[in-house]
C-alpha beads as a LAMMPS data file, in Angstrom:
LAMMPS data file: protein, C-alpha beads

119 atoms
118 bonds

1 atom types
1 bond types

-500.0 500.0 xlo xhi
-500.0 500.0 ylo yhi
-500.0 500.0 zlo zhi

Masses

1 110.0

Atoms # bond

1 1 1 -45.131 247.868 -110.719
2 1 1 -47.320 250.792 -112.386
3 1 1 -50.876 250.280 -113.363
4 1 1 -52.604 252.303 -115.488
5 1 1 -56.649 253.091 -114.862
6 1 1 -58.458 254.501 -117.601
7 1 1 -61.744 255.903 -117.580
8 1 1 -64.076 257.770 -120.388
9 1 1 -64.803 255.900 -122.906
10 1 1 -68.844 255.445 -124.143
11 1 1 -71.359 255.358 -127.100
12 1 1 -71.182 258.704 -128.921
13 1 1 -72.804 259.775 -132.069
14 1 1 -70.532 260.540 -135.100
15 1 1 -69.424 264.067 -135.087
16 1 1 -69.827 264.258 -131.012
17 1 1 -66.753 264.179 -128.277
18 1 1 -65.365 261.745 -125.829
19 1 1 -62.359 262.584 -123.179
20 1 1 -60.382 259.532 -121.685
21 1 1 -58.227 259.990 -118.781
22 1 1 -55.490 257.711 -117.803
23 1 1 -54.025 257.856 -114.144
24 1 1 -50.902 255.207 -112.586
25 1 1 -51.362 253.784 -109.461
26 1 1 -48.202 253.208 -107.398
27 1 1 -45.363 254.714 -106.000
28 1 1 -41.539 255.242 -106.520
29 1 1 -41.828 255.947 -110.646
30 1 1 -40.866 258.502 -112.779
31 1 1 -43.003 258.483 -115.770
32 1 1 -41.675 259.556 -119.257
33 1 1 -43.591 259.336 -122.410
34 1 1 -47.761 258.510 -122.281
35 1 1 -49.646 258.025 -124.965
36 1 1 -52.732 256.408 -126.263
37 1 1 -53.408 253.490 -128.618
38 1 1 -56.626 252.117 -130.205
39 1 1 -57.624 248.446 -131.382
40 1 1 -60.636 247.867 -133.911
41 1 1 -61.857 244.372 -134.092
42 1 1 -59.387 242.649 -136.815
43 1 1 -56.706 245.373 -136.990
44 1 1 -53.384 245.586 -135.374
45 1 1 -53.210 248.089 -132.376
46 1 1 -52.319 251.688 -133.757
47 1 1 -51.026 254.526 -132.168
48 1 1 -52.923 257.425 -131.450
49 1 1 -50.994 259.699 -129.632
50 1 1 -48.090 260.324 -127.350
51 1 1 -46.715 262.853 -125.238
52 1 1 -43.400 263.223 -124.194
53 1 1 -42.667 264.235 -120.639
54 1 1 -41.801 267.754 -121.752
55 1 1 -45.311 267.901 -123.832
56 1 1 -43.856 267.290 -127.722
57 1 1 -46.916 265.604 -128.804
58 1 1 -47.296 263.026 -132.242
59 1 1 -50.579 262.057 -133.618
60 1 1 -52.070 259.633 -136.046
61 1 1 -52.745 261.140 -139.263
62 1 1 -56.076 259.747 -139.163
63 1 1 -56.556 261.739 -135.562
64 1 1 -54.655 264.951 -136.482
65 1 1 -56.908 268.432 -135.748
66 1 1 -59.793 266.216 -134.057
67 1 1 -57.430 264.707 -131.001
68 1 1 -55.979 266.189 -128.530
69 1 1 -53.394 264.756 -125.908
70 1 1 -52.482 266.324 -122.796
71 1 1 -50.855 265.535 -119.950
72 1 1 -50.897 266.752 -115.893
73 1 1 -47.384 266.175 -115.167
74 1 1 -48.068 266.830 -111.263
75 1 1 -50.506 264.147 -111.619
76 1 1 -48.867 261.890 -114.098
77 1 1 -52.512 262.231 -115.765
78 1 1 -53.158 261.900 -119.223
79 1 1 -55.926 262.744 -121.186
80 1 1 -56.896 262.255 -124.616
81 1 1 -59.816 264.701 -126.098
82 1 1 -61.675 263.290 -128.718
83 1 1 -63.553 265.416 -130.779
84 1 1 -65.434 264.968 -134.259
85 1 1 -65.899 261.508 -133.608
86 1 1 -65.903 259.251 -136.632
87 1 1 -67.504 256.161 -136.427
88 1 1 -63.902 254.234 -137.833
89 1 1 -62.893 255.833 -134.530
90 1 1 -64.884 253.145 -132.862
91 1 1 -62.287 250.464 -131.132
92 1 1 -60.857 249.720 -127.438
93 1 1 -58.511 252.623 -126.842
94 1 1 -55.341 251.675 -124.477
95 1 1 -53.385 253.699 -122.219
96 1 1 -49.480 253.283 -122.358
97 1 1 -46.624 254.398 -120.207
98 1 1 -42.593 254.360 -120.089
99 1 1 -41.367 254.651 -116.781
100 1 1 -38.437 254.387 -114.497
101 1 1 -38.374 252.663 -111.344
102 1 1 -35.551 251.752 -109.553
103 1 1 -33.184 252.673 -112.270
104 1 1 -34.488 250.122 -114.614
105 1 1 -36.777 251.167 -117.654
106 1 1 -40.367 249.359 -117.753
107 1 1 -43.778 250.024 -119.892
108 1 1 -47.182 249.510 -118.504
109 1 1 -50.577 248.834 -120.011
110 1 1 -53.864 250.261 -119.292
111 1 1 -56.772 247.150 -119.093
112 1 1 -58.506 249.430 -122.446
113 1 1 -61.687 251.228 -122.764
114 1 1 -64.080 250.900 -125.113
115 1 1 -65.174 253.852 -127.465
116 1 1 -67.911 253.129 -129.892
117 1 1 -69.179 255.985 -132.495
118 1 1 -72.170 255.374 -134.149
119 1 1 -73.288 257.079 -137.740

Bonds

1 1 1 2
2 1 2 3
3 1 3 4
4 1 4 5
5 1 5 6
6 1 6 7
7 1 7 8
8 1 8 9
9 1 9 10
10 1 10 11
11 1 11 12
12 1 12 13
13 1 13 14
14 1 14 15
15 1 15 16
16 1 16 17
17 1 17 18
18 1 18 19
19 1 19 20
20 1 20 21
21 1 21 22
22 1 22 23
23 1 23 24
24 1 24 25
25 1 25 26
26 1 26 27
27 1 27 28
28 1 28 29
29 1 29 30
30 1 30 31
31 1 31 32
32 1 32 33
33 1 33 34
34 1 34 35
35 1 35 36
36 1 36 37
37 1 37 38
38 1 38 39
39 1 39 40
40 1 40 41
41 1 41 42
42 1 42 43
43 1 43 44
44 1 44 45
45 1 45 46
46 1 46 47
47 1 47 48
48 1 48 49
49 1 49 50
50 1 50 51
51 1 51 52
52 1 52 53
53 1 53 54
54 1 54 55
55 1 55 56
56 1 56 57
57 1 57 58
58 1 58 59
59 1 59 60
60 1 60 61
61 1 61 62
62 1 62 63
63 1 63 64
64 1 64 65
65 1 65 66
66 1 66 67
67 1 67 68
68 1 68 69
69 1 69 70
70 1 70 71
71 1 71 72
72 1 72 73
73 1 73 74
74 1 74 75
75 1 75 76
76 1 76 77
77 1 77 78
78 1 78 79
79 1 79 80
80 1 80 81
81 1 81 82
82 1 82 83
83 1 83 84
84 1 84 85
85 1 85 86
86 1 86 87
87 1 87 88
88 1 88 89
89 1 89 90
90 1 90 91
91 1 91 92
92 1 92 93
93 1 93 94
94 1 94 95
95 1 95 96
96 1 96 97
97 1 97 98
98 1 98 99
99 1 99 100
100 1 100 101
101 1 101 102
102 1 102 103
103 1 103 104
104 1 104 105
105 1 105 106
106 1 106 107
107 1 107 108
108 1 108 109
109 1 109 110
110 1 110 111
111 1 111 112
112 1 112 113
113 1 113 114
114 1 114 115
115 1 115 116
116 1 116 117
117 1 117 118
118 1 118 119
């Protein structure tokens, strides 16, 4: 089974930058599509962004021009850059994964990190 560790999050100021990093742990997976999603206290979980395997990358309107995903296929790392931070940007951000592993198709969870943006 995959897990996903994330790392980056923090207290910025609004208008400042954040990069969060998402890495699996395991063996014997082939990863497909990563992306990010956020959760603000009271609101559904959105996504951010995602990234296909061969890089075709969708964004949140709210996120488009500021965000950026990217991905270290070598790695299976993914990163999102965060820049022009808003402070409705503030909310637990989650890593997500689709995967194969032993021919059978699974989706992981990262635990979240927070990111809080202050005015």
């Amino acid at each position: 089974q995959v897990q996903l560790v994330e790392s980056g999050g923090g207290l910025v100021q609004a208008g400042g930058s954040l990069r969060l990093s998402c890495a699996p742990s395991g063996s014997g997976f082939s990863i497909n599509t990563m992306g990010w999603y956020r959760q603000a206290p009271g609101n559904q979980r959105e996504l951010v962004a995602s990234s296909t395997i061969g890089s075709i990358t969708n964004y949140a309107d709210s996120v488009e021009g500021r965000f950026t995903i990217s991905r270290d296929n070598a790695k299976n790392t993914v990163y999102l850059q965060m820049n022009s931070l808003k402070p409705e940007d503030t909310a637990v951000y989650y890593c997500n994964a689709n995967y194969y592993q032993r021919g059978a198709r699974f989706e992981a969870w990262g635990q979240g990190t927070q990111v809080t943006v202050s005015s």
